[in-house]
C-alpha positions as CSV (number, residue, x, y, z in Angstrom):
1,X,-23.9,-19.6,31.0
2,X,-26.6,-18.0,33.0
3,X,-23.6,-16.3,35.3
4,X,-22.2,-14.9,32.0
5,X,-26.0,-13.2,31.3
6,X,-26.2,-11.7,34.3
7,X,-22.7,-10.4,34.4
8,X,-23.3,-8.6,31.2
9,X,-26.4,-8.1,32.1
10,X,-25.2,-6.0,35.4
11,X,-22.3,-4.4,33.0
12,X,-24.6,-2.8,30.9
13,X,-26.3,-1.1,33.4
14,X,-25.2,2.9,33.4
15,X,-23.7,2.4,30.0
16,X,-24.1,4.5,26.9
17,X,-26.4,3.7,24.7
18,X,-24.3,3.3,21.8
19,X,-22.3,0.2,23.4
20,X,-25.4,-1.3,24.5
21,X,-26.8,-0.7,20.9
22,X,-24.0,-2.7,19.5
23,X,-24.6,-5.8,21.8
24,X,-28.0,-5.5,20.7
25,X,-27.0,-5.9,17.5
26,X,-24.6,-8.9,18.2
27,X,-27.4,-10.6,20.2
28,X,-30.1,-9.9,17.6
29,X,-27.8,-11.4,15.0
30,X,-27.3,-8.6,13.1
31,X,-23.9,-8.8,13.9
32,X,-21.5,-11.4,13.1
33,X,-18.5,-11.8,15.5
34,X,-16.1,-10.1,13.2
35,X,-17.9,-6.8,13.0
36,X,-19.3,-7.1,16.4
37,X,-15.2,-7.1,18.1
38,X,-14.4,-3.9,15.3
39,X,-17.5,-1.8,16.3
40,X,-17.5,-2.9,20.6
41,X,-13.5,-2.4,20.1
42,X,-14.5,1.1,18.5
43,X,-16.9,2.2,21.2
44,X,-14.9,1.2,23.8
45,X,-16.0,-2.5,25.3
46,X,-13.5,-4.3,26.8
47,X,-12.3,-7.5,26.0
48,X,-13.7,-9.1,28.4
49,X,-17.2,-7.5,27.9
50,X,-16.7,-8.4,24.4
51,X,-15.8,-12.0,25.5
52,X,-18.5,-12.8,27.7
53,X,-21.3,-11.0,25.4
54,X,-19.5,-13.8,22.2
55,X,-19.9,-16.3,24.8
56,X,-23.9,-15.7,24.7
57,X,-24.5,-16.6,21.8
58,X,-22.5,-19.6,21.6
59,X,-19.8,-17.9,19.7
60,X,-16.1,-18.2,19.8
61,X,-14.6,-15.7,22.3
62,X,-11.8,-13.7,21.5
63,X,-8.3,-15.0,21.1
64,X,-5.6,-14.2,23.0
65,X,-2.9,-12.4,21.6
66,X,0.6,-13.6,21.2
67,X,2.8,-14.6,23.6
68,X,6.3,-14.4,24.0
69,X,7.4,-17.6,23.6
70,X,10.4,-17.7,21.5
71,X,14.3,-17.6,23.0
72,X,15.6,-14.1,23.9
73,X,18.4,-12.9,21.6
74,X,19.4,-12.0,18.0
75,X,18.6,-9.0,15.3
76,X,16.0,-8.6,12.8
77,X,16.9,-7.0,9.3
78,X,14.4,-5.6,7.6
79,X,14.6,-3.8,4.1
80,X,12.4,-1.4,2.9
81,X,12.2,1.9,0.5
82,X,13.8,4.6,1.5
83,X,12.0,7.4,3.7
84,X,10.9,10.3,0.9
85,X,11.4,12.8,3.6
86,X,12.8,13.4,6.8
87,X,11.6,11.1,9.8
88,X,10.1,13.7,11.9
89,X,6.6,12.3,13.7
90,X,4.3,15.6,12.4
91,X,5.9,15.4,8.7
92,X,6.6,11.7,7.4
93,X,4.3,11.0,4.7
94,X,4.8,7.6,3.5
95,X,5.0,4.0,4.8
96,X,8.3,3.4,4.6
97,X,8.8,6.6,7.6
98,X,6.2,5.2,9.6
99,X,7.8,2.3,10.1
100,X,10.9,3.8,11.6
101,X,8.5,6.1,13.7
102,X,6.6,2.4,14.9
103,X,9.8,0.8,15.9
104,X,10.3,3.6,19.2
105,X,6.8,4.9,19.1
106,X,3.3,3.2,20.6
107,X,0.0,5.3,19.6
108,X,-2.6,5.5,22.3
109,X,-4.6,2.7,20.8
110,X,-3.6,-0.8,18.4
111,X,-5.6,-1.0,15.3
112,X,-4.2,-4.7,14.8
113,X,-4.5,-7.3,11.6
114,X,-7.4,-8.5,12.6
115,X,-8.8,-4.5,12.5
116,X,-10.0,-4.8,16.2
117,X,-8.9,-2.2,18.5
118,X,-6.8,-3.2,20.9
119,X,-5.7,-0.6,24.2
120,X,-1.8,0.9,23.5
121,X,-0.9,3.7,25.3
122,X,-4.9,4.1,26.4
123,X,-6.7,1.5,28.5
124,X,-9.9,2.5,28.0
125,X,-12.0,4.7,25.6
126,X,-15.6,5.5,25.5
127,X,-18.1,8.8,23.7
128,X,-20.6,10.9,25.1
129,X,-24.0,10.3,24.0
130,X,-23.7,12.0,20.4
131,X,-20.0,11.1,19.7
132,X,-18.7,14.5,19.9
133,X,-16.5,13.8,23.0
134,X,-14.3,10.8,23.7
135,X,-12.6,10.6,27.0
136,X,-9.5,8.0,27.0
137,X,-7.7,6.5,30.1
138,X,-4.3,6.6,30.2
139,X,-1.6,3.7,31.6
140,X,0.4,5.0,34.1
141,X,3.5,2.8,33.8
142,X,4.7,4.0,30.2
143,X,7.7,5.9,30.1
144,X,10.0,7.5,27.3
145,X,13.5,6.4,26.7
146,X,15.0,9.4,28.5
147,X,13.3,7.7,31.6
148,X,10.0,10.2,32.5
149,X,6.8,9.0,32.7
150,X,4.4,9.3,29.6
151,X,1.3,11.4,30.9
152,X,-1.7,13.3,29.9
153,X,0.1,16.7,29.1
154,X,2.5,14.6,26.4
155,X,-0.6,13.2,25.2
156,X,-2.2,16.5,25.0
157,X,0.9,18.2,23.5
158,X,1.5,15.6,20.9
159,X,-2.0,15.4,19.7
160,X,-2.3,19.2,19.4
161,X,1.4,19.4,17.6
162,X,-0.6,17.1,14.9
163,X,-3.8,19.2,14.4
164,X,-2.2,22.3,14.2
165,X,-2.2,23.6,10.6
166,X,1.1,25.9,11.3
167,X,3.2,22.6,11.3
168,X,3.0,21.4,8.1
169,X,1.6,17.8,9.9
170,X,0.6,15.2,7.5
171,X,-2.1,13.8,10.1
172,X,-4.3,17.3,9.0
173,X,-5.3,14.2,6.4
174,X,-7.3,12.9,9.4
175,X,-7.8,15.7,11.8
176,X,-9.5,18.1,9.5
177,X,-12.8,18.8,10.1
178,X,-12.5,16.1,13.5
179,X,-10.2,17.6,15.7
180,X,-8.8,21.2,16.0
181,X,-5.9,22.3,17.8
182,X,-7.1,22.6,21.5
183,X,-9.3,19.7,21.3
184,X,-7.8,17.7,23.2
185,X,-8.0,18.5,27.3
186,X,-6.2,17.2,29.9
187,X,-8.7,15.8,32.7
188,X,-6.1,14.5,35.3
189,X,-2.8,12.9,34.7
190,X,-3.9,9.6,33.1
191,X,-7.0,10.8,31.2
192,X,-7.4,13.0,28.3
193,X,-10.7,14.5,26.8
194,X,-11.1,15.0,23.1
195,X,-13.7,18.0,21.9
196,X,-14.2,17.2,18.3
197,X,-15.4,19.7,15.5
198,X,-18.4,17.1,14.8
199,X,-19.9,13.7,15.9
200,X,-17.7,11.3,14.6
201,X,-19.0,7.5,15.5
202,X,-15.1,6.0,14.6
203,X,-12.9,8.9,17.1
204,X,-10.7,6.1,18.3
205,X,-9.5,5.1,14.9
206,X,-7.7,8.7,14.2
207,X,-6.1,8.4,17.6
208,X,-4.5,4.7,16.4
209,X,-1.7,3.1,14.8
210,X,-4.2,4.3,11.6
211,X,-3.0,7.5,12.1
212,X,0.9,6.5,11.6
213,X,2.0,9.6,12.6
214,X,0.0,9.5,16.1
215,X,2.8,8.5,18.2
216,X,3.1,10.2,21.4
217,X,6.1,12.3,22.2
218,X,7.2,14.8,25.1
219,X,5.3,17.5,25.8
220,X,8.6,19.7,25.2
221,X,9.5,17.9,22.0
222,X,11.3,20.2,19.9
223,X,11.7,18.9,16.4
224,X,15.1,17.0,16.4
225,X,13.8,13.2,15.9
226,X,15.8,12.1,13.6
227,X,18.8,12.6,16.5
228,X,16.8,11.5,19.6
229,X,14.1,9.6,18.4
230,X,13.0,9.7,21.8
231,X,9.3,7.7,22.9
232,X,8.2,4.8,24.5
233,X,8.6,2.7,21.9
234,X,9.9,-1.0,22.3
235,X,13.1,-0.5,20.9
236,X,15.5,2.6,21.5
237,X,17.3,4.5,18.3
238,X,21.2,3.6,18.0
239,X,22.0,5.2,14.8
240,X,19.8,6.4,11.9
241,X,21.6,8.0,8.8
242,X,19.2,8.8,5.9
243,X,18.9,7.0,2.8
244,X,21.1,4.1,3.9
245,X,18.8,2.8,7.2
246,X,18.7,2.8,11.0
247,X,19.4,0.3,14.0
248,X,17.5,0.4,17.0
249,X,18.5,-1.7,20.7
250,X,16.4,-3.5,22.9
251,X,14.1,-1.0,25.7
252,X,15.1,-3.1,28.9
253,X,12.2,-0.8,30.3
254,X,9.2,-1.3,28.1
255,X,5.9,-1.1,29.5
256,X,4.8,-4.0,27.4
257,X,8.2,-6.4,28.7
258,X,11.2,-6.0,27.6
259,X,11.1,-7.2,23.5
260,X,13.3,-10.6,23.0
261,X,15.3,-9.5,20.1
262,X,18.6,-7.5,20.6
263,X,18.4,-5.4,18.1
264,X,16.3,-4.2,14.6
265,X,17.9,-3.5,11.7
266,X,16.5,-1.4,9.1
267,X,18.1,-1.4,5.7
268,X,16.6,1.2,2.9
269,X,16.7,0.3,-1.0
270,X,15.5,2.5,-4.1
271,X,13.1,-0.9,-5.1
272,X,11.9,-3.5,-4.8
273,X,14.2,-6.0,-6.6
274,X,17.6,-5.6,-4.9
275,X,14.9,-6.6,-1.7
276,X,14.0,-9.2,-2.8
277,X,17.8,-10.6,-3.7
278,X,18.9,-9.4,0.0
279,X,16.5,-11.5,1.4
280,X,17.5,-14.4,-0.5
281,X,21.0,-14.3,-0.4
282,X,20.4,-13.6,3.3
283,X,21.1,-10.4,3.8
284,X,17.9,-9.6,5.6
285,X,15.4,-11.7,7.6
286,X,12.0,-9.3,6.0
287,X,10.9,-7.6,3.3
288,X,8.4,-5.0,5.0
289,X,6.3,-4.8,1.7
290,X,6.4,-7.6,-1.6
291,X,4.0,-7.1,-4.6
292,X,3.9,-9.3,-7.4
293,X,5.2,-7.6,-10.1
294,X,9.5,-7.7,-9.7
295,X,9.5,-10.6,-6.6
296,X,8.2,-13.5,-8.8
297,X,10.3,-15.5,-7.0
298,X,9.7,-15.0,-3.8
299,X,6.4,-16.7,-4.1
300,X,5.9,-20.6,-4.1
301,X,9.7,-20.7,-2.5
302,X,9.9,-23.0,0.2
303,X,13.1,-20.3,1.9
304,X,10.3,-17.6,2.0
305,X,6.9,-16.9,4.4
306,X,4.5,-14.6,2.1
307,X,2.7,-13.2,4.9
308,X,-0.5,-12.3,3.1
309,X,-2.9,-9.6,4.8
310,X,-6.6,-8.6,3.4
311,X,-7.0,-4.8,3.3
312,X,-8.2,-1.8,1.6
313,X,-5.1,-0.8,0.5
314,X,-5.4,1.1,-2.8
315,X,-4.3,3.1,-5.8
316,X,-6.3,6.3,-6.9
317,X,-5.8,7.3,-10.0
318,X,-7.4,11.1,-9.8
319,X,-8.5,13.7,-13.1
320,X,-8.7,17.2,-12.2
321,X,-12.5,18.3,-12.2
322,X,-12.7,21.8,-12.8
323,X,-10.1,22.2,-15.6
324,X,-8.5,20.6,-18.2
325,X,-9.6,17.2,-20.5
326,X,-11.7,16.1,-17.9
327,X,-13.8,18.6,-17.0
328,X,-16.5,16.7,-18.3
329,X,-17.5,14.0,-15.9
330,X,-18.4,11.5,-18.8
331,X,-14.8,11.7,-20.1
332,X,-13.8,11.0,-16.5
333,X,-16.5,7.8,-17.0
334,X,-15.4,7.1,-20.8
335,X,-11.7,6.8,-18.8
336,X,-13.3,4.5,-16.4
337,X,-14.8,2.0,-18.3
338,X,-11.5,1.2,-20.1
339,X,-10.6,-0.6,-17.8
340,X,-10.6,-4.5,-17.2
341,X,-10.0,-4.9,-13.5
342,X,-10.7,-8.6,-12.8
343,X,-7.5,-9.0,-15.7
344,X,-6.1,-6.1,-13.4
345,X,-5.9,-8.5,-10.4
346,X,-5.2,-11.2,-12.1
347,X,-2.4,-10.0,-13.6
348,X,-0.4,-7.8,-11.4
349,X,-1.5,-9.7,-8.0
350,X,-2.2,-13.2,-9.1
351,X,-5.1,-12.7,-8.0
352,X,-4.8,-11.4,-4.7
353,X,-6.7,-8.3,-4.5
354,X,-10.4,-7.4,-4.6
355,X,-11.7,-5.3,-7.8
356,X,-12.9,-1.8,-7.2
357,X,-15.8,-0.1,-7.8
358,X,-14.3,3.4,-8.4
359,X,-15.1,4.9,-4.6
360,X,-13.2,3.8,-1.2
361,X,-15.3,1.5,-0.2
362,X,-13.6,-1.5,-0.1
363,X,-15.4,-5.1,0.3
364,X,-13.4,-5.1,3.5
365,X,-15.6,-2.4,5.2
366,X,-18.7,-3.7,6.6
367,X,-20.5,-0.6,6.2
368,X,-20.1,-1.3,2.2
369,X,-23.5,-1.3,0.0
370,X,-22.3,-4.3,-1.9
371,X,-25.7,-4.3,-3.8
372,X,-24.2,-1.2,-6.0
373,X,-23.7,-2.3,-9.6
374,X,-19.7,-3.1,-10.8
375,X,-18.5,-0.8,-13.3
376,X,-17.1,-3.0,-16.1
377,X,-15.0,-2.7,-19.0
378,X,-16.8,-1.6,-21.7
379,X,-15.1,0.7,-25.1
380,X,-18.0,1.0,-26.5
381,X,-19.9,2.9,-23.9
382,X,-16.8,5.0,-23.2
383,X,-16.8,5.7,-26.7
384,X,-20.2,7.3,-27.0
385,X,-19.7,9.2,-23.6
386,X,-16.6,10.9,-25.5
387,X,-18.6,11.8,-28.1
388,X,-21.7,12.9,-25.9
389,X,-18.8,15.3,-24.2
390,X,-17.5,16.8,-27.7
391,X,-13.8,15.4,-27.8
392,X,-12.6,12.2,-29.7
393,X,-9.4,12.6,-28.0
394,X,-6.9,14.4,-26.6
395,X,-3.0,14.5,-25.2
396,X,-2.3,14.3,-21.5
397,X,0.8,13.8,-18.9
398,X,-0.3,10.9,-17.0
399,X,2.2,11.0,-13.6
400,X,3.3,8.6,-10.8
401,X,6.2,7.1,-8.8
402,X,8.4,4.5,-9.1
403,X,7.3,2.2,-6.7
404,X,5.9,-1.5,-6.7
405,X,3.4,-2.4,-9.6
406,X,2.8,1.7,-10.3
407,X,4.9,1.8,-12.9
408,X,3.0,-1.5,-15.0
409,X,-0.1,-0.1,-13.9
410,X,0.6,3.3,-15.6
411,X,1.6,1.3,-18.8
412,X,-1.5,-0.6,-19.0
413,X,-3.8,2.4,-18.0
414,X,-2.2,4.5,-21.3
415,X,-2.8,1.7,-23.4
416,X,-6.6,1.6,-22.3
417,X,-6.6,4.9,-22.5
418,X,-5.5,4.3,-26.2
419,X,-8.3,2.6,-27.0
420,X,-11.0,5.8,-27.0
421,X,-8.0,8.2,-28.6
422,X,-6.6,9.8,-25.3
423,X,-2.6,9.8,-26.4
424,X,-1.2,9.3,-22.6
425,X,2.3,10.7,-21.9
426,X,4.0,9.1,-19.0
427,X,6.0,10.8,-16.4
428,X,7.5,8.6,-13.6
429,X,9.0,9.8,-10.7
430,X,10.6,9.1,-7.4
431,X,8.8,9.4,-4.7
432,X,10.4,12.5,-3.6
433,X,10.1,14.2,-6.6
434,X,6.2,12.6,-6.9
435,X,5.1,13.7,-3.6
436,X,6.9,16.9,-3.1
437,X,6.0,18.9,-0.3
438,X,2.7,17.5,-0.2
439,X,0.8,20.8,-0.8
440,X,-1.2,22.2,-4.3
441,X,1.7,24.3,-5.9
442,X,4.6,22.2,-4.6
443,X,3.7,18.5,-5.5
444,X,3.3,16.6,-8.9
445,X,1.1,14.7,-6.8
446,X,-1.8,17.3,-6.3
447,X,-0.8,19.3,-9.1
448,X,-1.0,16.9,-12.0
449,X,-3.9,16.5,-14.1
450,X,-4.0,13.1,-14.6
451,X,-2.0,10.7,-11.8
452,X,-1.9,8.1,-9.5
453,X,-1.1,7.5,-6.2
454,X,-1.0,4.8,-3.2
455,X,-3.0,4.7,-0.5
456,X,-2.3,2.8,2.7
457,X,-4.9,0.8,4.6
458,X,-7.6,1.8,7.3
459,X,-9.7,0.8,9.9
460,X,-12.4,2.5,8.6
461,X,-13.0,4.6,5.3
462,X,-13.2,8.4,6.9
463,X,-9.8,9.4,6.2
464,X,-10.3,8.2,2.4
465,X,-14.0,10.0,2.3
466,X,-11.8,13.4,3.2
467,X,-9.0,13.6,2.1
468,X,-8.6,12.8,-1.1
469,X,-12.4,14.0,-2.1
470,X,-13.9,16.4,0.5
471,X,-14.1,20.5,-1.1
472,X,-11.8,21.0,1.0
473,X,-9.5,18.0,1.4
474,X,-6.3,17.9,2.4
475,X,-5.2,15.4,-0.9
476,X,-7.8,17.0,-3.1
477,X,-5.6,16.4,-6.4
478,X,-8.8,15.6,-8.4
479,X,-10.1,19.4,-7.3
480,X,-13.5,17.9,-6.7
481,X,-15.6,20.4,-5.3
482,X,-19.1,18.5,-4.5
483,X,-21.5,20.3,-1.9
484,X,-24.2,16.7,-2.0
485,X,-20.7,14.5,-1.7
486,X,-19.7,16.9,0.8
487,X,-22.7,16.3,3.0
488,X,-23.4,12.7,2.7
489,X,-19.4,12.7,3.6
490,X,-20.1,14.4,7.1
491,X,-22.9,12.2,7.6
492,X,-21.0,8.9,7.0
493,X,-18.7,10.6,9.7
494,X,-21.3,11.1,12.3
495,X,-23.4,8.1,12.0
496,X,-22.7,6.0,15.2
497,X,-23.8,2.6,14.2
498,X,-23.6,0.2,11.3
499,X,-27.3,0.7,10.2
500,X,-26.6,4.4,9.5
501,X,-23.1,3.8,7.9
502,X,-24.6,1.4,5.2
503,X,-27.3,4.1,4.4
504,X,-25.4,6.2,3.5
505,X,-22.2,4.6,2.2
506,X,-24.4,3.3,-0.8
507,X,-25.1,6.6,-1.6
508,X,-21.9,7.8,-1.4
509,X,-21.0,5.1,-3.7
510,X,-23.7,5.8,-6.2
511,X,-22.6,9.8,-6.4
512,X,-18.9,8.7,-6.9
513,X,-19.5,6.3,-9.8
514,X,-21.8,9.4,-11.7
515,X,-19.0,12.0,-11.1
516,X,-15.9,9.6,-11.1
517,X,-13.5,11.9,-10.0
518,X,-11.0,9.5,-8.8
519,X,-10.6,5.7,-10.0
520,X,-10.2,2.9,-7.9
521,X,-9.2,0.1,-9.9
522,X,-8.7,-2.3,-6.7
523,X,-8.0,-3.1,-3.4
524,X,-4.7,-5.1,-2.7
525,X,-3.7,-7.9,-0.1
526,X,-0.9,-6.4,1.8
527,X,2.0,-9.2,1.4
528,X,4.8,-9.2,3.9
529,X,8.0,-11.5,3.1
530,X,9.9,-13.1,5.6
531,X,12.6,-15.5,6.5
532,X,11.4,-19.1,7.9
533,X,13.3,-18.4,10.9
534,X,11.5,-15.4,12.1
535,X,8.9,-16.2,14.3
536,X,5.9,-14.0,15.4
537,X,6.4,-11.1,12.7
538,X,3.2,-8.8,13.4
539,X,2.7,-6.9,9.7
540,X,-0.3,-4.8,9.4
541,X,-1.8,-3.4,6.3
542,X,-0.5,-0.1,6.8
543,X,3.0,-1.4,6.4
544,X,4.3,-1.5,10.0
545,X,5.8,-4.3,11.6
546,X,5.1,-5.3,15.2
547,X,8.1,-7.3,16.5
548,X,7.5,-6.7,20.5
549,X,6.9,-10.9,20.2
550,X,9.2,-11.3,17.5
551,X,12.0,-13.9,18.2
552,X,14.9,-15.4,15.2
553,X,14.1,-19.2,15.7
């Protein structure tokens, strides 16, 4: 043990002192050892740093990951929605195209199950002293599929294709306000310098398989993925044709070993239920995402793994602010309180979900001020705030897609709403249709009113605190326009250890359930199906499926 001390003890000598802060912190106890591998992961410590620093304080060090020990051979069919858009890296706006973008694709670092970061394409990562510069090592055995080697320019080019507003990319969700086009700087060939617009304590997470559209692509890329599909991604493209599914082949070549299935087989549906029958009548070996509600039987059947994942995956259910019904914020709280959300999670997820609290700040975060009071279902409060706010009721187009439980959810939401004489009309889309282009003016997502819409999981809350609730957000469909929630929002951002996150997180929290511009009735268990014979599926929350390990046993 004492060699162990003084070999972390002669590591942390010339460090920064954020990393040394957060072995403070795990030494001092203030850390247990889940939080201390997802903030050392953040700021950069290795494994084995992380390991040996566990190791002090009689800990368990961290696991190893998994090994490829199944028999080489065989395909894996997977069925899933079908894409809303085309499957271009800059564009794709949904889970079901990240997950064709994850099967040739690796981002430059691995935000896994366990929500540690784990090195991808990067090695290393690590901030200047403020957080406004992170400088990331690069491997230097990674090559694409036409057979160059993957270097810092790709990196560079790929990253600025992203932050650039003229392409229409969907990772401006992230980037905004964090990284503008030109921020990132080659320093040599295998290591790239990001400027950032502001301190941001949680860099590495925008940069990772959070970021689902963060996969790195040639320099000279020029638009045509859905033909080429061309990465260095553990499986090669063989044939994609839209709306009916894709099949990739094995990369002999892959910088990670050569995967031991053949082939992957993706297979796209229009929901969930004709899934669920493929995958019991064999048709396919995994259902990349089950809920409750339409795959009943999947669940308590011997034939079928439910791999079940905690996460902060969500559903926000946004009024507009500054027009409309709910301009007043108490008839955004009178809609609120209508709701019963422990019957919520009981009812569409058997329980397997945690109830929220109307902000993003999901029990899962550590940086969570759990001491903030639960809003509770309660009519006759929302009653008198209706009447405070001049209205006994109103008419209103309540909009969402046809996916999952969305569609029950909007049914139970207009009854509540029932209840303190809002009349709720509902529209129910496709995704397509739903989403649109993804811009105010072209999308019944960000144009409606009153809607709903899914949110995937993250490593940590900043794309949620921006997007979706920042003046001026990318997803602002709630048109919130908040100067305090702005600020304490930048401040979250910039804080570079716990301590500081929690400060102001419970503030954040506090602001969000006065104004209540968004609803966030609960946070869901991601739940992955899968055949018995599949062995080492890799789910994460965000709906991709690592099967580099994967073998058909």
């Amino acid at each position: 043990m004492s060699r162990i001390i003084r070999h972390l003890d002669q590591w942390r000598l010339g460090r920064t002192d954020l990393e040394n802060h957060v072995i403070d912190e795990l030494l001092g106890g203030r850390l247990d050892r889940r939080s201390f591998l997802r903030h050392g992961s953040r700021v950069g410590l290795s494994l084995a740093v992380m390991a040996a620093a566990l190791k002090t304080t009689g800990l368990d060090p961290i696991g190893r990951a998994m090994a490829q020990t199944g028999k080489p051979g065989g395909t894996a069919r997977i069925a899933l929605i079908a894409p809303s858009g085309r499957i271009d890296p800059v564009t794709v706006a949904d889970q079901y195209g990240l997950l064709v973008l994850q099967q040739v694709g690796d981002f430059l670092v691995l935000d896994g199950p366990d929500l540690v970061l784990k090195p991808m394409l990067a090695t290393e990562w690590s901030p200047n002293d403020d957080g406004t510069v992170w400088t990331f090592k690069l491997r230097d055995d990674a090559k694409f599929h036409d057979g160059r080697t993957m270097t810092a320019d790709d990196v560079v080019a790929s990253i600025d294709r992203l932050a650039d507003p003229a392409n229409g990319s969907n990772a401006l969700s992230a980037f905004k306000g964090v990284l503008s086009k030109g921020g990132a700087k080659k320093v040599d060939d295998h290591t790239v310098e990001f400027h950032l617009d502001a301190p941001n304590g949680n860099f590495p997470y925008y940069v990772s398989s959070d970021n689902y559209n963060a996969i790195i692509l040639p320099a000279d890329y020029s638009g045509d993925f859905e033909t080429k599909m061309n990465a260095t991604g553990p499986f090669i493209l063989e044939k994609y044709t839209p709306k009916v599914g894709a099949s990739f082949v094995r990369n002999p070549d892959y910088w990670g070993g050569a995967p031991l299935l053949d082939r992957v087989e993706l297979s796209f549906y229009a929901d969930q239920q004709p899934q669920v029958l493929a995958l019991l009548g064999g048709q396919v070996d995994i259902v990349q995402q089950v809920t409750v509600q339409g795959s009943q039987s999947l669940f308590d059947n011997p034939a079928v793994e439910i791999i079940r994942l905690a996460s902060n995956a969500h559903r926000e259910i946004h009024m507009k602010c500054q027009s409309g019904p709910f301009a007043d914020k108490r008839v955004r709280q009178a809609m609120a309180l209508t709701l019963d959300r422990p019957r919520l999670v009981q009812g569409l997820f058997r329980g397997m979900a945690e109830v929220g609290n109307d902000s993003p700040f999901a029990p899962i975060f550590p940086s969570t001020d759990k001491t903030v009071e639960q809003r509770a279902k309660d009519i006759e409060k929302a009653k008198q705030l209706m009447g405070e706010a001049g209205t006994s009721g109103f008419d209103v187009t309540f909009t969402t897609m046809q996916i999952q439980e969305l569609p029950a959810l909007a049914s139970l939401i207009k009854n509540a709403a029932a209840e303190i004489g809002i009349n709720v009309t509902l529209k129910i889309e496709d995704s397509g249709a739903y989403y649109g282009d993804a811009v105010p003016g072209k999308s019944d997502w960000l144009d409606s009113e009153f809607g709903m819409t899914d949110y995937g999981h993250r490593g940590v809350p900043n794309v949620f605190l921006a997007a979706p609730l920042k003046s001026d957000g990318t997803w602002n469909a709630a048109n919130f326009q908040n100067a305090d929630y702005d600020k304490l929002a930048s401040d979250y951002v910039a804080a570079l250890d716990l301590d500081a996150q929690k400060e102001v997180a419970g503030k954040i929290q506090r602001l969000l359930l006065d104004e209540t511009p968004i609803i966030y009735p609960y946070f869901y268990d991601y739940l992955t199906a899968a055949s018995p014979n599949m062995k080492n599926v890799q789910p994460t929350a965000m709906g991709q499926i690592f099967l580099q390990t994967a073998s058909v046993g």
